[in-house]
Structure formats: structure tokens, C-alpha cells
N, C-alpha and C positions, 0 to 999 in steps of 0.2 A: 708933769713930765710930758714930754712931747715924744711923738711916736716916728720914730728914721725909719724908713722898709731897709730891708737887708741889702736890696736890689735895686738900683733908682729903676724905674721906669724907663722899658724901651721906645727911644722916639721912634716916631711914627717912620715906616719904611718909605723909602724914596719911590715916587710911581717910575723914577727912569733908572731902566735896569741898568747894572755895572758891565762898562767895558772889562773883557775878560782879555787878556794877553798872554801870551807865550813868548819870553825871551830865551832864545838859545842858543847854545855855541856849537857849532855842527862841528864834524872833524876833528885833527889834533891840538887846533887851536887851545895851546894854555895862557892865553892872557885876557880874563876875564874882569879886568877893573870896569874898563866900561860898560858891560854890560849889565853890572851890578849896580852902573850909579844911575844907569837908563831905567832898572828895574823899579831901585828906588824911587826917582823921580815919577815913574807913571805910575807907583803904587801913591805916592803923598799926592798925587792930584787928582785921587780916588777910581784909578782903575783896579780891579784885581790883576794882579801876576802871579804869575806862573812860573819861575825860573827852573831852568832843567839843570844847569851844575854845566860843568867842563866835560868837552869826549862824547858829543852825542850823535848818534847818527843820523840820517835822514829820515828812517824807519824811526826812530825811537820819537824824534823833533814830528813827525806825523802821526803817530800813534796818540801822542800828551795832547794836540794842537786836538785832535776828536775827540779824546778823552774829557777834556776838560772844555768842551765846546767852545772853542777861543773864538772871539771875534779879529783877532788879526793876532801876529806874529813876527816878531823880530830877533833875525839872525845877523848874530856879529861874529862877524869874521874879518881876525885879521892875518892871516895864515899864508891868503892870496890862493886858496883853493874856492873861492864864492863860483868860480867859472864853472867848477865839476859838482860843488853840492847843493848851488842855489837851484839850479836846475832840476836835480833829481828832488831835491824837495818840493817840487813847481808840479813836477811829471805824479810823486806818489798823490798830493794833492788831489790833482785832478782824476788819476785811477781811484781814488776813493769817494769819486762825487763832492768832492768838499771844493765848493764854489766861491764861498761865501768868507771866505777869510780875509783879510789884509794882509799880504805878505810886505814886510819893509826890511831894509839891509842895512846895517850900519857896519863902517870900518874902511879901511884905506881900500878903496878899489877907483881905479882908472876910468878916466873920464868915456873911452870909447867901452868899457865892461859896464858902466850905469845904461848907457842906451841898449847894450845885447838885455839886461838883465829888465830892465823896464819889458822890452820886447816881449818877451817870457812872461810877462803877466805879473813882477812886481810890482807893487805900487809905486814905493821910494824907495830912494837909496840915499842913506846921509852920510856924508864923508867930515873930516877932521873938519871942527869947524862950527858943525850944526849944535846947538844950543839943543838942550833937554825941553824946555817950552817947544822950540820947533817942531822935536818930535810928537811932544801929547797934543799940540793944537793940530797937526798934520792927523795922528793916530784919532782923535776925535770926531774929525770932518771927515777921514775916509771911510769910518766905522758907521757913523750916524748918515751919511750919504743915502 
């Protein structure tokens, strides 16, 4: 008789820690497909996510981003309010000493709101178009930077 363990054997942990990410939907924004296929996508290419759900605030999307020590954070919005909450998400950020995050934007916003919004201290902003590789190679180099 040959002896199975109950439990195979934990491989050995990775020495490079996991990209942690927050995807969220700020505001009333209820159209959250993309943001789940984003989610998906940077979970299967071995990031941890974090998804917050539909209806969250700026408060709530900074409070998860500290909680759960994210290294960067993406908000999809497609609502066309990025003008009034990417900002206040930008502003609680940095009131909270939180430096060190990747902020990135996905969803239909106008070519002259990517430069305000870069302005402000996001990193990227992906609009219709941008591939899910795009994002995790972009979300890798700015994390590991």
C-alpha cells in the first residue's frame, strides 16, 4: 500500500511579493462589467484584487485602498463624474499620507480630462480600446518601478 498525505505539499512561497490591487467603482456608476473582467484578468495573471462592488465612495474606495495595503488602484468610471471623484479620491490619498499607490482610471473619458487627470497625480488612464494585458503590464512596471 502506498501512503497519499491528505494534503499535497505546500510549494515553496514565491520570494516576490503579490501585487495587491483595488478595483472600484466610485459614485452611481452601475455598469460594472468591465471592471470585473479587469478584475478577473489581473487576478489570473497573479495579482491579488480586491473589488469593492457598485456605489462606493471616495471615503469607502480610500479607506479599502489602506486597509488592505494596495499597491495601486483602479477606478472605472463610466458615469462621466471621473472629473469630481477622481480627484477627491487623489485629494483623500494624499490627506492620508498614502504616497505610494498607483492610481489608474479606466472608462470612456475625453482626451483633454486624461491630461487634467494625469495632472493630479494619476498614473494612466485607459479608455475603450485598451487591452487587459495592457493594463497588468502597465499595472506591473508602475508597481515594481
Amino acid at each position: 500500500m502506498r501512503y497519499v498525505p491528505a494534503f499535497p505539499p505546500m510549494a515553496a512561497a514565491s520570494p516576490e511579493k503579490k501585487i495587491r490591487v483595488v478595483v472600484a467603482k466610485p459614485g452611481l456608476d452601475g455598469h460594472d462589467r468591465g471592471a470585473k473582467i479587469i478584475a478577473r484578468a489581473l487576478r489570473d495573471a497573479g495579482m491579488e484584487v480586491i473589488y469593492t462592488g457598485l456605489h462606493q465612495t471616495p471615503e469607502q474606495i480610500v479607506e479599502t485602498v489602506i486597509q488592505e495595503d494596495a499597491d495601486a488602484v483602479g477606478l472605472s468610471i463610466l458615469s462621466g463624474a471621473h472629473m469630481t471623484l477622481v480627484p477627491r479620491i487623489v485629494a483623500l490619498l494624499e490627506e492620508q499620507g498614502v504616497d505610494d499607490v498607483v492610481v489608474t482610471v479606466g472608462g470612456t473619458i475625453p482626451g483633454d480630462d486624461v491630461k487634467e487627470l494625469k495632472a493630479l497625480g494619476v498614473a494612466e488612464v485607459f479608455t475603450p480600446g485598451t487591452t487587459a494585458q495592457q493594463a497588468i503590464d502597465f499595472i506591473r512596471g508602475a508597481v515594481r518601478a
